[in-house]
PyMOL commands that place a pseudoatom at each C-alpha (Angstrom):
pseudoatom trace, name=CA, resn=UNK, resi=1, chain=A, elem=C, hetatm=0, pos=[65.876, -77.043, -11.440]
pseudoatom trace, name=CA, resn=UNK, resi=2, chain=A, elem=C, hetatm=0, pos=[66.280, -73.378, -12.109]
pseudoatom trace, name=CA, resn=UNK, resi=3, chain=A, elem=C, hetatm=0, pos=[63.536, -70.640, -11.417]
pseudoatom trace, name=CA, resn=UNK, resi=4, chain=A, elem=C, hetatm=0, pos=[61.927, -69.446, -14.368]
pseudoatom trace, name=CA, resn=UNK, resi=5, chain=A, elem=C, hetatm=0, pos=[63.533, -65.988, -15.272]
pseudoatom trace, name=CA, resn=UNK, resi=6, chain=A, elem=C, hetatm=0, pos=[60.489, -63.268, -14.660]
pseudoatom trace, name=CA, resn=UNK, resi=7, chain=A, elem=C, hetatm=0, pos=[58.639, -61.558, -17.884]
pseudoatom trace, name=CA, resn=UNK, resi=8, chain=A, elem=C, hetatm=0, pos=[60.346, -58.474, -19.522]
pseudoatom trace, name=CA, resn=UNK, resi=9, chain=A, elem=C, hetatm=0, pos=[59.418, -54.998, -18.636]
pseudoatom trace, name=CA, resn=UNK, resi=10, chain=A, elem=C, hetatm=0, pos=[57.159, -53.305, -20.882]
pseudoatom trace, name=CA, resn=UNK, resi=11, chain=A, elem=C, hetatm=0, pos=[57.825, -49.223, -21.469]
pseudoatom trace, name=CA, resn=UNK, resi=12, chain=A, elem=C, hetatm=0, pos=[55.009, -47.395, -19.706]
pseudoatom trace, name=CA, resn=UNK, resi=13, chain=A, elem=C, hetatm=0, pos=[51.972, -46.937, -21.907]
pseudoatom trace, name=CA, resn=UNK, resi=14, chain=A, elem=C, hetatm=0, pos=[50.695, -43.815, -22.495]
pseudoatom trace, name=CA, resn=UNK, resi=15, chain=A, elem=C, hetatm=0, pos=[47.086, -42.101, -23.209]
pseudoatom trace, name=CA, resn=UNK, resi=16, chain=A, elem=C, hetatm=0, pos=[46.234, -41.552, -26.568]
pseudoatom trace, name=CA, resn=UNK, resi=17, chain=A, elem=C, hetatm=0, pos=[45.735, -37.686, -27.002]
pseudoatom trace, name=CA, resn=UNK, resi=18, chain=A, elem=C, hetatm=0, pos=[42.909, -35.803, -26.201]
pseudoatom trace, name=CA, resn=UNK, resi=19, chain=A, elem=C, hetatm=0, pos=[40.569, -34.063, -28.876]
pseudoatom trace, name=CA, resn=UNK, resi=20, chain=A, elem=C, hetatm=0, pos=[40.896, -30.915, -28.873]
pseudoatom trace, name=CA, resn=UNK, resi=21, chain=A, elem=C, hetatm=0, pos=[38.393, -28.855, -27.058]
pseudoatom trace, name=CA, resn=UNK, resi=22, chain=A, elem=C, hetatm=0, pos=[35.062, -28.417, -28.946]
pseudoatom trace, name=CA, resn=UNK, resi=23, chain=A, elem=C, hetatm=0, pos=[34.757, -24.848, -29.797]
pseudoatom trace, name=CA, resn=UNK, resi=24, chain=A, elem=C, hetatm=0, pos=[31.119, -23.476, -30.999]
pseudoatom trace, name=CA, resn=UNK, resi=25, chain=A, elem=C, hetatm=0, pos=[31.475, -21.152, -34.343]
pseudoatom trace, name=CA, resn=UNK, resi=26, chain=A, elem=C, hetatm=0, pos=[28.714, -19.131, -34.088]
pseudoatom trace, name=CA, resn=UNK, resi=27, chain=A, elem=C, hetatm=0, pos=[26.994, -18.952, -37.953]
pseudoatom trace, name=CA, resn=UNK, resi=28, chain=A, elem=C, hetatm=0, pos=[26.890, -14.756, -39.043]
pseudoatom trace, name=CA, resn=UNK, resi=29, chain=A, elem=C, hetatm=0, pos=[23.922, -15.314, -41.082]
pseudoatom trace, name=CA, resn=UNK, resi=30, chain=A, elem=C, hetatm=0, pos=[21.698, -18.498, -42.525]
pseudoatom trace, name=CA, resn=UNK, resi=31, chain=A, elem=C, hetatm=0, pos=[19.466, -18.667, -45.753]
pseudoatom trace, name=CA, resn=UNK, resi=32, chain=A, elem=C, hetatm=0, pos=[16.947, -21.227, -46.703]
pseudoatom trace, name=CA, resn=UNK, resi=33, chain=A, elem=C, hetatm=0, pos=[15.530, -21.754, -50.259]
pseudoatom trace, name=CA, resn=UNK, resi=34, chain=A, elem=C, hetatm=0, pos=[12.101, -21.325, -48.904]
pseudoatom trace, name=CA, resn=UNK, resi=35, chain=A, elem=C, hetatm=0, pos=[10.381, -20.547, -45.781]
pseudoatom trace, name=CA, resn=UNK, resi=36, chain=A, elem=C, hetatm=0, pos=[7.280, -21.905, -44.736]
pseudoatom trace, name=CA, resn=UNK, resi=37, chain=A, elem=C, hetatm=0, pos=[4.279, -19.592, -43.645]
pseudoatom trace, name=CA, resn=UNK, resi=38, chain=A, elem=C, hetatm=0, pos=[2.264, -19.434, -40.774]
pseudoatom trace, name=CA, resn=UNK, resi=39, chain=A, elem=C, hetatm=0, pos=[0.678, -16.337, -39.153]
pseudoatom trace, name=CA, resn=UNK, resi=40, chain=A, elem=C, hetatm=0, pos=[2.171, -15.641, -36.437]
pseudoatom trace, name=CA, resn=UNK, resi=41, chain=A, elem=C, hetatm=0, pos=[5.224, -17.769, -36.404]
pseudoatom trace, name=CA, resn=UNK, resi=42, chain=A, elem=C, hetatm=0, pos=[8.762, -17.364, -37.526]
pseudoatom trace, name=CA, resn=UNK, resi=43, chain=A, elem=C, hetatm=0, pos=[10.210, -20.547, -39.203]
pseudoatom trace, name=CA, resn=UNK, resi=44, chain=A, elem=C, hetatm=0, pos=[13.126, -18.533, -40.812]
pseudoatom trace, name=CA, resn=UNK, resi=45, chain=A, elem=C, hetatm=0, pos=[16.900, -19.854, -41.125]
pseudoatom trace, name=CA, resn=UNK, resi=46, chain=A, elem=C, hetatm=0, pos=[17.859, -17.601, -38.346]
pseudoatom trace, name=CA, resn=UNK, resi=47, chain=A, elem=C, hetatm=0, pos=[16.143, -19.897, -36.186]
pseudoatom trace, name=CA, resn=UNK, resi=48, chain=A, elem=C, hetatm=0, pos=[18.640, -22.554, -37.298]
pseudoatom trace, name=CA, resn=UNK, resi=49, chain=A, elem=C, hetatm=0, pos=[21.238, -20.595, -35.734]
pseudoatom trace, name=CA, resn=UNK, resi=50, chain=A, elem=C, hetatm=0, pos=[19.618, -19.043, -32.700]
pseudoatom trace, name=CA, resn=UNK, resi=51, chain=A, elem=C, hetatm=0, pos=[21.382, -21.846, -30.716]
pseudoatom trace, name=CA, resn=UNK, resi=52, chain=A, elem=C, hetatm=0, pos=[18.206, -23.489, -29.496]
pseudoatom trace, name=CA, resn=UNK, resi=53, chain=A, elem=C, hetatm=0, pos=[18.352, -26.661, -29.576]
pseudoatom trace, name=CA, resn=UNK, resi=54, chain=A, elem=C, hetatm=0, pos=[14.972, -27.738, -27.470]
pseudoatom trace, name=CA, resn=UNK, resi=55, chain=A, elem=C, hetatm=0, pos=[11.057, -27.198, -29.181]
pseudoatom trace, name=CA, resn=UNK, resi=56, chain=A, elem=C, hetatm=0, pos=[9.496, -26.434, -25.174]
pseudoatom trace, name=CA, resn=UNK, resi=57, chain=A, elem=C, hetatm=0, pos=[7.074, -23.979, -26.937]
pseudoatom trace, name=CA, resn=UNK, resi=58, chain=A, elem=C, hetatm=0, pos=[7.074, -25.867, -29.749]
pseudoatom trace, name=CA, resn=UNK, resi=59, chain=A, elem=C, hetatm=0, pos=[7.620, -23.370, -32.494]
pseudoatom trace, name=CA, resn=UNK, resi=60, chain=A, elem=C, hetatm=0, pos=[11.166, -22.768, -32.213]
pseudoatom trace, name=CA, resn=UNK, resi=61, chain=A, elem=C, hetatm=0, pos=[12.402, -24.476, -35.340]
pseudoatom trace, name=CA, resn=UNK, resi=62, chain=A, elem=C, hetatm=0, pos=[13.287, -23.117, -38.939]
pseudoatom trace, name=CA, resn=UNK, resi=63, chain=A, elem=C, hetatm=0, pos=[10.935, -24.923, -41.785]
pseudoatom trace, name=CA, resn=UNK, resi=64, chain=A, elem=C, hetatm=0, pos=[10.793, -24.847, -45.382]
pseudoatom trace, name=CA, resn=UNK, resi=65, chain=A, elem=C, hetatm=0, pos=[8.016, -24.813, -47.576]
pseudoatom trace, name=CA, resn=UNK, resi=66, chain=A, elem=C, hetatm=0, pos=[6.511, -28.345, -48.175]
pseudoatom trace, name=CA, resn=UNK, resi=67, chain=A, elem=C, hetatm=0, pos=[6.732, -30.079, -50.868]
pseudoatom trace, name=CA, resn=UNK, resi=68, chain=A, elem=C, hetatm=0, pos=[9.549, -28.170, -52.355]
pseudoatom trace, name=CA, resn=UNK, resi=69, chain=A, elem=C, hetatm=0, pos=[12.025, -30.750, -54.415]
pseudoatom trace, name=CA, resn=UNK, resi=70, chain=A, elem=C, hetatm=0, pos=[15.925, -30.324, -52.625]
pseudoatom trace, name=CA, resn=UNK, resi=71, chain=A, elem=C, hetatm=0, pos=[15.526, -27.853, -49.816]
pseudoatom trace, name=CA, resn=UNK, resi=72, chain=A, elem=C, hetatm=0, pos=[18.682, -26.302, -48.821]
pseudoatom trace, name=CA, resn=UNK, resi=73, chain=A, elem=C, hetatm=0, pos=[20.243, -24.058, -45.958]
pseudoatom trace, name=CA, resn=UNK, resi=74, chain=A, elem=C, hetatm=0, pos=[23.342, -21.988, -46.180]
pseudoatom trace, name=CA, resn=UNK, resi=75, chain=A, elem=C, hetatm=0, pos=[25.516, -20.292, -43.371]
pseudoatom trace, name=CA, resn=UNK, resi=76, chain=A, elem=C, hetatm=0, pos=[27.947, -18.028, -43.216]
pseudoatom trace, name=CA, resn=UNK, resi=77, chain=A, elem=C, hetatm=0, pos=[30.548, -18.291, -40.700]
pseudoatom trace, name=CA, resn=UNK, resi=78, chain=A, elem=C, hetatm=0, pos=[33.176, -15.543, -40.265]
pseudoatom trace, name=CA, resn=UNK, resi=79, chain=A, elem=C, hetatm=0, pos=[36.364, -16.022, -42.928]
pseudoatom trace, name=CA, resn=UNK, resi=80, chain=A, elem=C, hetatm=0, pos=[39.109, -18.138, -41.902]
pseudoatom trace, name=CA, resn=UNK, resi=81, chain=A, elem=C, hetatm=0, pos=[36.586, -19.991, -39.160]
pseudoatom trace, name=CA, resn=UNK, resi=82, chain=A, elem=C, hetatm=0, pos=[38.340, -23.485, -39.113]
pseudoatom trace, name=CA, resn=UNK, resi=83, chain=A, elem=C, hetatm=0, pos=[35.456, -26.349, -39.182]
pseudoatom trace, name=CA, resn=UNK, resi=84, chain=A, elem=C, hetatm=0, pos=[36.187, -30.162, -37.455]
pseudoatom trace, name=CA, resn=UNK, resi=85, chain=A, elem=C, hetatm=0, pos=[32.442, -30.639, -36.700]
pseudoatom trace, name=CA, resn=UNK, resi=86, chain=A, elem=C, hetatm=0, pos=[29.279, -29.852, -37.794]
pseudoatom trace, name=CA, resn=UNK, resi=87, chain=A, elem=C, hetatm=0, pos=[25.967, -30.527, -35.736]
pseudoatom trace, name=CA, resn=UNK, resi=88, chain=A, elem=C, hetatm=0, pos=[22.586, -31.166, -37.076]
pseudoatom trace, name=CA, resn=UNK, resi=89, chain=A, elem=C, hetatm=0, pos=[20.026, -30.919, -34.342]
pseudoatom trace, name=CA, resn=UNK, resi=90, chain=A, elem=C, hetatm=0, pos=[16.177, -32.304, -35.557]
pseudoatom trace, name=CA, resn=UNK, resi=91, chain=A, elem=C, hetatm=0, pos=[12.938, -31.393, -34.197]
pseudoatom trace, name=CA, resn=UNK, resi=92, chain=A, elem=C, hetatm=0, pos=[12.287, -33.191, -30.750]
pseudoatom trace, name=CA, resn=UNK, resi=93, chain=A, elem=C, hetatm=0, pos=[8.365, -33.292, -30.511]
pseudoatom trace, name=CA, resn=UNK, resi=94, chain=A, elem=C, hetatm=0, pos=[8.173, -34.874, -34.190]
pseudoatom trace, name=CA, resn=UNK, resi=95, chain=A, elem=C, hetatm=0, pos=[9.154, -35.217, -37.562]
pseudoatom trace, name=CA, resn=UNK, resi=96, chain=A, elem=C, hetatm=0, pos=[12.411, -36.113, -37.159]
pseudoatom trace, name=CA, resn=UNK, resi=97, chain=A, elem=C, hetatm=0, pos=[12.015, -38.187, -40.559]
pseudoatom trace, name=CA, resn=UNK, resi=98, chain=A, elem=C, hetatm=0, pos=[11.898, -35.111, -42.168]
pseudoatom trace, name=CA, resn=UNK, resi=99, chain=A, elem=C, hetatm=0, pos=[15.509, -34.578, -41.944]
pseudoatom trace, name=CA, resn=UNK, resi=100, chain=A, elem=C, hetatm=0, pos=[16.281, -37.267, -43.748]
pseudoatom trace, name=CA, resn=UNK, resi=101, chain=A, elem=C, hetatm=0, pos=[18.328, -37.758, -45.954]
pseudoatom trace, name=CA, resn=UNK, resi=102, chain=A, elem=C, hetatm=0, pos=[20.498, -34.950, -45.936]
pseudoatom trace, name=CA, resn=UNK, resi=103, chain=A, elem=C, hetatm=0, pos=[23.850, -33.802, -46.959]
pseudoatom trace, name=CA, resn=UNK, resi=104, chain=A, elem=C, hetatm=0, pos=[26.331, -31.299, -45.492]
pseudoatom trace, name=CA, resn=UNK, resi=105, chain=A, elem=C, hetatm=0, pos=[28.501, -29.065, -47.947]
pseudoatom trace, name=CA, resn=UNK, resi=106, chain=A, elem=C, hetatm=0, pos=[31.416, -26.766, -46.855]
pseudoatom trace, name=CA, resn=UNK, resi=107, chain=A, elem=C, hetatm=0, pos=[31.606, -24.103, -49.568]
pseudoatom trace, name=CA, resn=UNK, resi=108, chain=A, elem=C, hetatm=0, pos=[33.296, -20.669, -50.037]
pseudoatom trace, name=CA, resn=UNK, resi=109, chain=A, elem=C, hetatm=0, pos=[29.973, -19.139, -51.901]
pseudoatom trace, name=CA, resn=UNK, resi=110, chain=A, elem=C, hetatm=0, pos=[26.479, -19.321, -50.274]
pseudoatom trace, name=CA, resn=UNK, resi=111, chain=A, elem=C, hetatm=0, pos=[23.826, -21.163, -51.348]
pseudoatom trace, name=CA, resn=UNK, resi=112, chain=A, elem=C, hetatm=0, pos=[23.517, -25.156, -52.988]
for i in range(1, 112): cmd.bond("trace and resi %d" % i, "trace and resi %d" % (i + 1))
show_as sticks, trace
zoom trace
């Protein structure tokens, strides 16, 4: 009997390509419909964009007026800023709920 001829070479397989690097577009200015009020603490849009993702003090969050019927934030990013990703970051001591649902837009005017 003959030896059995050995299986055919296979071409080399290669990686599939990797993302491209994650690049943070820092927002130029944010705008809320509302913004809720509290002496003595800033719940503004800017604090949407300040980069801060953690609550340690607790108070470092942007907040709009309760009870409002479709809440909405807008932000400006610099012309010609190309988007692949957008991050929503919710409270971590509570009321993460409260984000839900929401929707994301990409829009060349401000506001819904």
């Amino acid at each position: 009997p003959s030896p059995a001829s050995p299986p055919p070479l296979l071409p080399p397989q290669l990686p599939p390509p990797s993302p491209p690097p994650f690049v943070l577009i820092t927002p130029i200015a944010a705008t809320m419909h509302s913004t809720y009020n509290l002496a003595g603490h800033d719940f503004s849009a800017s604090k949407c964009i300040d980069g801060i993702t953690g609550n340690a003090d607790g108070w470092n969050f942007c907040m709009s007026d309760v009870n409002v019927d479709d809440p909405w934030l807008s932000l400006e990013v610099a012309p010609g800023s190309a988007l692949g990703e957008v991050r929503v970051y919710a409270r971590e001591d509570c009321c993460q709920h409260r984000l839900s649902p929401f929707e994301v837009w990409l829009s060349g005017a401000p506001g819904p």
